[in-house]
DOTORLO-881028 format. One record per residue (C-alpha): x, y, z; residue in three letters. Coordinates in pm, whole numbers, plus 50000, padded with zeros to 5 digits. Example, Ala and Ser with C-alpha at 12.3 -4.5 7.8 and 13.67 -1.06 7.14 Angstrom:
512304955050780ALA 513674989450714SER 
***
This chain:
493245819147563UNK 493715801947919UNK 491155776547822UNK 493275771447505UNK 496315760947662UNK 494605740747925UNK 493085718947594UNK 496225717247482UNK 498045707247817UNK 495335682347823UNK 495875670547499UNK 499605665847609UNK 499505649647916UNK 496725626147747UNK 499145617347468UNK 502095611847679UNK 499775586047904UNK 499145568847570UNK 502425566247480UNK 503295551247819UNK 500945527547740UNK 501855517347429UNK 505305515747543UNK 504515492947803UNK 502515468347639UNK 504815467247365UNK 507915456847627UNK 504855432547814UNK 504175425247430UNK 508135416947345UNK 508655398947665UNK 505915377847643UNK 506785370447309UNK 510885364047424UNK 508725337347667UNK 506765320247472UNK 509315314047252UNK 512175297947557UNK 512505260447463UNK 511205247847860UNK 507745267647778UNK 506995256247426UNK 504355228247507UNK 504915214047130UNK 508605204447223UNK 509205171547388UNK 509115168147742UNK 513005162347768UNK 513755192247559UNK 511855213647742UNK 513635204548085UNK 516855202147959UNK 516485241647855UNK 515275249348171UNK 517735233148398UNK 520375242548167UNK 519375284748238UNK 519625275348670UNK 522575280248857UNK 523965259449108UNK 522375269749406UNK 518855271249218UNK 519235233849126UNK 520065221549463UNK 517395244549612UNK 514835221249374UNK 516485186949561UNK 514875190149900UNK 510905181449945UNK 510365218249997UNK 511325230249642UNK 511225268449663UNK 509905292749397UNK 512445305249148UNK 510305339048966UNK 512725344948735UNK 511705314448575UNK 508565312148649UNK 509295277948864UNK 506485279049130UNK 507125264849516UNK 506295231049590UNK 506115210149843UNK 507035172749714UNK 505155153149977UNK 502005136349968UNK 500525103450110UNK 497625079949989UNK 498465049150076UNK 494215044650081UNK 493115071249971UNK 494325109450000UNK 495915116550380UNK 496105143650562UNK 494555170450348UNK 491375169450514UNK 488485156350322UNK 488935123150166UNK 487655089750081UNK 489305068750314UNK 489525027450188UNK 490234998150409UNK 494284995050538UNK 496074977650222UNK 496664945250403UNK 492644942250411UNK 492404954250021UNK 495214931349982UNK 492514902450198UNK 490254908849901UNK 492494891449634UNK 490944910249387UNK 493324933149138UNK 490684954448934UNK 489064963449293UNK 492584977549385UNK 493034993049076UNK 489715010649104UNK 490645024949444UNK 493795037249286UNK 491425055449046UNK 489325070349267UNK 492405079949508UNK 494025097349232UNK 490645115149124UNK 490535130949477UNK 494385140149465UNK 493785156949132UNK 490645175849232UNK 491995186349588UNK 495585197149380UNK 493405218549144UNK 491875235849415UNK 494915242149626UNK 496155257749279UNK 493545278449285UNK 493715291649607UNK 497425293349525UNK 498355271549798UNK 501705253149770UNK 502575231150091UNK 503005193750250UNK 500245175950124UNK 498725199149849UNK 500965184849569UNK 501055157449307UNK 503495133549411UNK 502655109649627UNK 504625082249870UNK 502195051249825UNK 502445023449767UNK 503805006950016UNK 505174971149859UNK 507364953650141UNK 507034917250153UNK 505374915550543UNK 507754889050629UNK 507254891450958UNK 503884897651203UNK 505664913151462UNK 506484943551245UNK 504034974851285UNK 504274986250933UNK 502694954650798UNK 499544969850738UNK 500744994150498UNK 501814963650231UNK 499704938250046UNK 501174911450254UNK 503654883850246UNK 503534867149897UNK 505534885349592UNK 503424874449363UNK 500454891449529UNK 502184920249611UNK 503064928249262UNK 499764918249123UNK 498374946449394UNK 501044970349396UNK 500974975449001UNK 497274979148954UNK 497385005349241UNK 499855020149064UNK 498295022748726UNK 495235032248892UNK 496935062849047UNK 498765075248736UNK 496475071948510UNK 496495059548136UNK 496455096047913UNK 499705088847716UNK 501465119347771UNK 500455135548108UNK 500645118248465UNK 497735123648674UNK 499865119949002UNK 503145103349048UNK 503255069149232UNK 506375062949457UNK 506895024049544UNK 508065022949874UNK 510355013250058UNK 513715003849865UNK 514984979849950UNK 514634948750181UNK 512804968850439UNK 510874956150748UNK 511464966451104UNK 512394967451381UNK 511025001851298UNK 513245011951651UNK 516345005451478UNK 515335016051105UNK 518185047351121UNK 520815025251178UNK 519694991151098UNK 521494967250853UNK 519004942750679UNK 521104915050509UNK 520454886250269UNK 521764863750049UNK 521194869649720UNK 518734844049643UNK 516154854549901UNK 516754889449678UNK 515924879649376UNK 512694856149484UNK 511504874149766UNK 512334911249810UNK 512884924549454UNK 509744912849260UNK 506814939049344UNK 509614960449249UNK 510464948648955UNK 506844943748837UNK 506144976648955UNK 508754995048738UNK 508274970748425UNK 504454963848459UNK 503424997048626UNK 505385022448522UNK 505465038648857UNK 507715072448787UNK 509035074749148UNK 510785050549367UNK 511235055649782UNK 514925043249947UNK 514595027950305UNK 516015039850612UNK 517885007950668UNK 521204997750525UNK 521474968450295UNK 524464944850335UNK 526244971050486UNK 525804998450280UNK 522695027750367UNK 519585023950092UNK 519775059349995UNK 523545054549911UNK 523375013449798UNK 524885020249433UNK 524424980649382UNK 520384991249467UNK 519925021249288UNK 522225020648942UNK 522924985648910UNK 519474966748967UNK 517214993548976UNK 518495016148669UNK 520394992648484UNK 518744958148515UNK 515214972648582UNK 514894999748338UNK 513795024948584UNK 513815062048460UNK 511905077848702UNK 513705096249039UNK 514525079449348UNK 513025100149684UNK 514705089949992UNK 512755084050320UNK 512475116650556UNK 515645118950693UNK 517505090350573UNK 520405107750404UNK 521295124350754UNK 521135089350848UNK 523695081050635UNK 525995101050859UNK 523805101351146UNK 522585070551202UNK 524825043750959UNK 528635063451061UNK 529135057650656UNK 530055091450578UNK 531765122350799UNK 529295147950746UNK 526115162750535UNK 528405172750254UNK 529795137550212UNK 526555117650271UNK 524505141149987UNK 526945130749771UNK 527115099449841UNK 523315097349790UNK 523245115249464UNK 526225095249304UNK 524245065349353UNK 520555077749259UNK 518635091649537UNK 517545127749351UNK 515335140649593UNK 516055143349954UNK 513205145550184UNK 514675165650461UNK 517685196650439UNK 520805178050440UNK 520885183750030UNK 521675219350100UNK 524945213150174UNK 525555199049789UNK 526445232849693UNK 529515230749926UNK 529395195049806UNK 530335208649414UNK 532755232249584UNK 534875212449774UNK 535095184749508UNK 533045157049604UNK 530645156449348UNK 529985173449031UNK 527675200548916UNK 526665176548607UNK 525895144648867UNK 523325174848974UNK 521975187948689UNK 520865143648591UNK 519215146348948UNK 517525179448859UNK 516365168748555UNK 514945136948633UNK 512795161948916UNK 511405182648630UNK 510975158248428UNK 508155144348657UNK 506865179248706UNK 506535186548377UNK 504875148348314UNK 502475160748579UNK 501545188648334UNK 502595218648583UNK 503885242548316UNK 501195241148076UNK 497735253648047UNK 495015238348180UNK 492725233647900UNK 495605204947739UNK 496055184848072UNK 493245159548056UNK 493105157448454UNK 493645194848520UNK 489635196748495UNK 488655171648753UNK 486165184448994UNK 486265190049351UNK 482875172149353UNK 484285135349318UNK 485865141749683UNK 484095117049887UNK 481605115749608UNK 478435088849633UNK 480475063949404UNK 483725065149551UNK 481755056949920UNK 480195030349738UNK 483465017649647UNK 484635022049973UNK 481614999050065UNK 482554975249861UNK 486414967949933UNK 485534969150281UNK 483264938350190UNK 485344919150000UNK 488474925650271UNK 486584905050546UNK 487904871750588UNK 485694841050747UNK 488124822450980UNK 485454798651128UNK 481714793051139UNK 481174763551356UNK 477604748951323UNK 476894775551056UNK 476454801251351UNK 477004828751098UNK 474944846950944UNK 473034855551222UNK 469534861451245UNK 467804896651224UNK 465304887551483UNK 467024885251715UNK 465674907952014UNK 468794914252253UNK 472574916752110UNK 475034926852349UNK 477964943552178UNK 481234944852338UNK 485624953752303UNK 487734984152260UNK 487274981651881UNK 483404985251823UNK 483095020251843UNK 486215036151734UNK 486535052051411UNK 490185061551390UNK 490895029251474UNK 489205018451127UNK 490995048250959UNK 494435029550988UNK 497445049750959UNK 498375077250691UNK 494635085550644UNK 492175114250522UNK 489315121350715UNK 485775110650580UNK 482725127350577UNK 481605098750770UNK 482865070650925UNK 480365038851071UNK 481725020351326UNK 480654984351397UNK 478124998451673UNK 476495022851456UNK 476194991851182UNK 474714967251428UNK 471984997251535UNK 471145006751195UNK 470554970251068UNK 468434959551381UNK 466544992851466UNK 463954967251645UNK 466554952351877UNK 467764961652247UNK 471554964352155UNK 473804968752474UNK 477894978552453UNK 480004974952678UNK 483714981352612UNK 485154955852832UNK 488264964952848UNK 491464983852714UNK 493734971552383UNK 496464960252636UNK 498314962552917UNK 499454995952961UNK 503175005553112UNK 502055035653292UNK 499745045653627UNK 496465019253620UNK 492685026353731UNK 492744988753895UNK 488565002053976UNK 487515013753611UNK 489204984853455UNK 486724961453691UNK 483684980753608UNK 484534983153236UNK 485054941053285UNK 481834937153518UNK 479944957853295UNK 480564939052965UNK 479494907153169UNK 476734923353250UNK 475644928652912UNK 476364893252796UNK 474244879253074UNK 471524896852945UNK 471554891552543UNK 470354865552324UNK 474144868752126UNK 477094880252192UNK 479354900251934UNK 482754910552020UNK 485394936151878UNK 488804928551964UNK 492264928251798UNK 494764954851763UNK 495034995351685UNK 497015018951484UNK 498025031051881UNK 499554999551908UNK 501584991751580UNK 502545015851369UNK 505565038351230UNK 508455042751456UNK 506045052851757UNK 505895056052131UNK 503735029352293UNK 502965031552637UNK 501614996152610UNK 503074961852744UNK 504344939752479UNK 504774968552247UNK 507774985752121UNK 508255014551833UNK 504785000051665UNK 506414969451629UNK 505154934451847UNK 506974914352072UNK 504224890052078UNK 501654877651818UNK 498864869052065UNK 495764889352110UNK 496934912552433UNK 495774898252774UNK 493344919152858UNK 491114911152553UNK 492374873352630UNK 490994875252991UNK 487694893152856UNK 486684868152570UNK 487374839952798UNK 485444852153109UNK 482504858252848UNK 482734822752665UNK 481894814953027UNK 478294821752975UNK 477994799552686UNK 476084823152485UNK 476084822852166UNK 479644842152073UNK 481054859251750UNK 484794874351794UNK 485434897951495UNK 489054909051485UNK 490054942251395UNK 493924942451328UNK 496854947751101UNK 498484919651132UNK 498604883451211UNK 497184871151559UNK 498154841251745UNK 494164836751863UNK 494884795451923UNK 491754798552229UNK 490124816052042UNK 490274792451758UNK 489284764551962UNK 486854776352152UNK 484834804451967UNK 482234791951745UNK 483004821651470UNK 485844841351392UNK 485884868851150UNK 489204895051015UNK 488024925850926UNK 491344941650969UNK 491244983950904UNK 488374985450693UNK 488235021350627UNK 484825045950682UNK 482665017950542UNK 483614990350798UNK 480974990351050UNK 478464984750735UNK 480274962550575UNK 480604939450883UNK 477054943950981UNK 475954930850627UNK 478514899750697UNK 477454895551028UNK 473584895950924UNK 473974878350548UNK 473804906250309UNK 477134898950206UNK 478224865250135UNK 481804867850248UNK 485254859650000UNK 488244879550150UNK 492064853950211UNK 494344860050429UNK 497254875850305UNK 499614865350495UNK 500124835450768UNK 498554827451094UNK 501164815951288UNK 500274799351627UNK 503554811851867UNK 505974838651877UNK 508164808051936UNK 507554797251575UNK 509184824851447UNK 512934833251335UNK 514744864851502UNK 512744896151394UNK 515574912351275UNK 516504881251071UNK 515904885550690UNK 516884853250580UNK 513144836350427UNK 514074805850576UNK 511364790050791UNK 509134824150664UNK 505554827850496UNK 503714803850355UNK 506274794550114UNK 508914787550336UNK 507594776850721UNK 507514743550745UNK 505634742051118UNK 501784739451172UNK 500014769051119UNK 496394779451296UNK 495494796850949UNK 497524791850603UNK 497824821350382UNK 494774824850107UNK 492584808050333UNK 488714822450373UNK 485724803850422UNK 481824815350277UNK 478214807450308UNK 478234785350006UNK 480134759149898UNK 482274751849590UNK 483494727149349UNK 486164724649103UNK 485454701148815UNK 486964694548448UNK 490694708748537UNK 492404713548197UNK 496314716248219UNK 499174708147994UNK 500834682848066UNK 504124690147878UNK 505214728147875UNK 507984739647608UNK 510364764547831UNK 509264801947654UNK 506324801047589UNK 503014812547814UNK 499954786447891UNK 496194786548005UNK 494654767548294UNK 491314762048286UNK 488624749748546UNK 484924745048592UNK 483674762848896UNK 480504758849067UNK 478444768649344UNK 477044741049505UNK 475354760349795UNK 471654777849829UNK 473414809749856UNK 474894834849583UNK 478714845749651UNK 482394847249537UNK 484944823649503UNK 489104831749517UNK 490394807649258UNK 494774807549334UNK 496384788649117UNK 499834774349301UNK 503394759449151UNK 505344732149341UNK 508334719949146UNK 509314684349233UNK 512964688049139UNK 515554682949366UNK 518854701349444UNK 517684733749387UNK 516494755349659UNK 513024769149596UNK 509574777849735UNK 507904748949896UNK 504774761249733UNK 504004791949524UNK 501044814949438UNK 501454820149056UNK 497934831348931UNK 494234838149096UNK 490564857748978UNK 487764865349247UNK 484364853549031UNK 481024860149160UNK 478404824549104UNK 474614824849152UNK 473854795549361UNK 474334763449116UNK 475844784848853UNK 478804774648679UNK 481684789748566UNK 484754784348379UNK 487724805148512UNK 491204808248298UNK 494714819148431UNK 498044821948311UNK 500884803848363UNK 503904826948197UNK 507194815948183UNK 508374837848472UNK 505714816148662UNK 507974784648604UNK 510824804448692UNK 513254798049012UNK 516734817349099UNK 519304790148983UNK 522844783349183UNK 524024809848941UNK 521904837349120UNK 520014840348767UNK 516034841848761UNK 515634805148507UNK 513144786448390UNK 514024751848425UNK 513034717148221UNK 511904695248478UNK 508704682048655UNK 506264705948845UNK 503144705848980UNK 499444730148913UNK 497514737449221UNK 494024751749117UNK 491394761949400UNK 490394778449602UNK 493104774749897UNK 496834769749912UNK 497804731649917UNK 499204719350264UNK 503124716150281UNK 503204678350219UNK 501674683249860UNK 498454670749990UNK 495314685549832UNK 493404706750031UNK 490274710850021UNK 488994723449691UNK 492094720649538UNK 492964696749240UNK 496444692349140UNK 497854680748817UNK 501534674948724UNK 503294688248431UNK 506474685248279UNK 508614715848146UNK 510804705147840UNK 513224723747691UNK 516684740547740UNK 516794762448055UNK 515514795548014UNK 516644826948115UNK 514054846948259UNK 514954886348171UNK 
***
């Protein structure tokens, strides 16, 4: 009987546990199916359907939570944490592991826009495998995200500023040429998912003094707007799509970026089409308060922002928007636009759907510093390594020769060829470690020399003289000597401490190569041996000695882990080398406007009207070219797009690339305008004695000039076609292989939209 009831007390208790069960899959069941069935996770609805539902089911304090870089989780609705900030200006930074490309401004040096587009590729490749690993691991913070703050596409008006290696350089037209292929390269081309989000930086009219960025007020008149400062933008909102836009620090004509209504509604939303969201720099909306005195307090200043555009705050000060809604100053539906333009990117970036329909959600970790992407990384380092001067054909050197003394602060530093906002390679080759591996025969001595620059604190007066006897030393002893001098990311930079003379925030007070590397290169030219300066920089150098007296120059700039090969194989001819300068060489400080001057005037190539020691898209080679058979219309109808054509060939012994820039001078008068203008340009590669004929475009936006009206206009008149393969000298002289042909626009003026 006792065994009876136990079966049956058995049979009970199993039965109830069953019923449990059932019950609580059939609630897991219900709710699941209450779920899948909520508008905002319902992957067949559109995109804007989706987050409209979902913003509309958040309260107020769960909205402005989602407005700060550090987005908390919200479970309820299944929102996950994250962490909005990311960097790649050249490749992925700061989350370890990473391909890591030359410094834009040398990419930029390679004037070559699939290359750049192809590093955006392989960037955003990395970012998407590192993102679905982090996922994986269910990690969430800075630099494990999605969206990322590159690229940067200030015009580098200026050498002096620190930041200038971060851009493409000084011309708009290149800029934008670099800046949207970079872009496209990075987002990727599935039409409905983003594979990362690309944030043009900095908005707007943004260039140093990097000491005085939080309070700073950049002015300008409107024309040097329209022609200088706005076009990457422009291009890079039209043209490529980039879904995220970054405010400056600075104020524009007196009003903070990150609160410039005339910036962000009325050119960038309105006349630009934008329909991405607007990120503001770190900080810069406390600046608005902080720094600027144009608001009373965090309240007022997040308001401010958000009424005209910024939507996501990279700092805290956003916080206060809920007593922002509360005391009046701004409404709850000026939030929920912000919000919603935040998820929209999210949801773009396919974070609330399953992995099997995002295309990039399956990218490997393996393509992280993968074989092709070094490669790559090879190769842009090549092409970014401009030939300044080769007197007497010194260059390339010989690889038999038996004793090479190598010597300067820069040959054997590899952060220094990592640039700033970096990953870290696998492996990085320094110029030393090239020169070694190339001439495994040869005795190759280094010496350092000496130290970047002067520096402001305690000096060793005895270890700078045996760094300086020791290089000489060295010298003495070698057949040729190859030197590594120029600048550092420890010298210019991002709003940074320098302890350096003739140094301040990462910005310059002088273009010339510091003393100390002056003093060096001189003492060694003393030995008339054979000499090769190679100059590792971000920006422009003043090197007038150098230019004089050294027999061969090279910029090599931050080239990224591949540099030290990539120089060696210039150095020894197993690269023929192509890169232009992308921005000016001037010869003096002196030359130069006030740094904190905006106004173009007496700026870049298409404005300074001084001598220069090197003109912008200037680069020499191995070979030689000619230009032959120049085909251009010689009456344009206002509208309407035209071809250029031109016969290049290689007239050398040696194989190698040719930059062929197409320029625009218009010969009208009483209109202020460009005194030149690049307009169009194609890197080809030519056998030696092969022949090629390149094409380029001449749109109507090339003809185009901002009238007295302040309206971009293409005008009927008389201009002029540069095609070569430099700039043409200010007095409308040809340079050399350039050919110029006139042309006359007819036609009504035309508006340029």
């Amino acid at each position: 009987m006792s065994k009876l009831i136990s079966v049956y007390y058995y049979n009970i208790v199993i039965m109830k546990k069953r019923i449990i069960t059932v019950a609580v899959l059939c609630l897991f069941g219900i709710r699941q199916l209450q779920a899948q069935t909520l508008p905002y996770q319902n992957v067949k609805l559109p995109f804007e359907q989706r987050v409209n539902d979902l913003v509309s089911r958040m309260t107020l304090e769960e909205k402005v939570s989602q407005m700060v870089d550090e987005a908390p989780a919200i479970p309820r609705l299944g929102i996950p944490e994250y962490n909005w900030w990311n960097e790649c200006l050249h490749g992925v930074a700061r989350a370890g592991l990473a391909t890591v490309f030359p410094e834009p401004i040398g990419s930029a040096a390679s004037f070559d826009a699939d290359l750049i587009n192809r590093i955006g590729n392989a960037t955003s490749d990395e970012a998407r495998a590192k993102y679905n690993d982090f996922i994986r691991q269910g990690k969430h913070a800075r630099y494990e995200g999605l969206t990322f703050w590159s690229p940067n596409i200030n015009i580098f008006r200026d050498p002096r500023w620190g930041r200038g290696m971060e851009t493409y350089g000084e011309d708009p037209y290149l800029t934008s040429a670099m800046g949207v292929n970079f872009i496209k390269g990075l987002q990727g081309d599935d039409p409905k998912y983003l594979k990362l989000v690309a944030t043009a930086k900095h908005y707007m009219v943004h260039s140093g003094p990097e000491s005085e960025r939080h309070r700073f007020n950049a002015t300008t008149d409107q024309y040097d707007f329209l022609d200088t400062y706005l076009p990457a933008f422009k291009k890079s909102v039209q043209e490529g799509k980039a879904f995220s836009i970054m405010s400056a620090y600075n104020s524009y004509n007196g009003t903070a970026a990150s609160a410039n209504i005339f910036l962000l509604s009325k050119v960038l939303r309105q006349e630009l089409g934008f329909n991405g969201y607007v990120v503001s720099d770190c900080d810069a909306v406390a600046d608005i308060y902080e720094g600027h005195k144009e608001a009373a307090n965090k309240e007022e200043a997040s308001a401010m922002a958000v009424t005209a555009g910024t939507d996501l705050n990279c700092g805290s000060t956003y916080r206060a928007l809920v007593d922002a809604v509360k005391s009046g100053l701004i409404s709850e539906d000026r939030i929920n636009i912000s919000v919603k333009r935040l998820f929209m990117a999210r949801f773009k970036l396919g974070m609330f759907d399953p992995n099997n329909i995002v295309k990039y959600a399956s990218i490997p970790y393996s393509v992280v510093n993968s074989k092709a992407n070094q490669q790559l990384a090879l190769e842009a380092a090549r092409k970014s390594i401009v030939l300044l001067k080769n007197a007497n054909q010194i260059l390339p050197l010989s690889k038999n020769i038996k004793n090479v003394a190598v010597i300067g602060p820069n040959a054997d530093d590899k952060e220094m060829l990592w640039g700033n906002y970096n990953g870290t390679p696998a492996e990085t080759v320094t110029p030393l470690q090239g020169i070694k591996a190339e001439l495994p025969n040869a005795t190759i001595a280094y010496a350092r020399g000496c130290e970047l620059a002067e520096t402001t604190g305690a000096v060793d007066s005895v270890q700078i003289k045996r760094n300086f006897d020791e290089a000489i030393s060295v010298a003495t002893k070698s057949d040729v000597v190859i030197m590594f001098l120029g600048l550092s990311p420890r010298l210019e930079g991002e709003e940074m401490k320098v302890q350096f003379k003739r140094f301040s925030g990462g910005d310059r007070e002088t273009i010339n190569l510091p003393k100390p590397q002056e003093d060096l290169i001189k003492a060694i030219s003393k030995l008339h041996k054979p000499l090769v300066l190679v100059l590792l920089n971000g920006s422009a150098l003043a090197i007038n000695w150098e230019a004089e007296n050294v027999p061969a120059i090279i910029d090599a700039w931050y080239g990224g882990q591949a540099a030290g090969t990539a120089i060696t194989d210039v150095l020894f001819g197993d690269y023929n080398p192509a890169g232009r300068l992308p921005v000016t060489f001037y010869k003096s400080t002196a030359d130069l406007p006030a740094f904190d001057d905006y106004s173009m005037r007496n700026r870049t190539y298409r404005y300074f009207n001084g001598e220069v020691l090197y003109p912008f898209g200037y680069g020499l080679s191995y070979t030689t070219f000619k230009y032959s058979n120049i085909k251009v219309p010689q009456t344009l109808t206002t509208g309407k797009s035209y071809t250029v054509t031109a016969q290049v060939q290689n007239t050398g012994n040696k194989a190698g690339e040719e930059v062929v820039q197409l320029y625009v001078k218009h010969l009208d008068n009483g209109i202020r305008k460009p005194i030149v203008a690049l307009k169009g340009f194609k890197r080809i590669y030519l056998k030696a004695g092969e022949v090629k004929t390149v094409s380029l475009n001449i749109s109507p936006e090339s003809l185009s000039l901002v009238d007295k009206n302040n309206k971009q206009t293409e005008r009927a008149g008389v201009s002029q076609i540069f095609i070569g393969g430099a700039q043409p000298d200010h007095q409308g002289h040809t340079a050399t292989n350039i050919t110029a042909e006139k042309i006359t626009v007819k036609g009504a003026v035309y508006t340029i939209k």
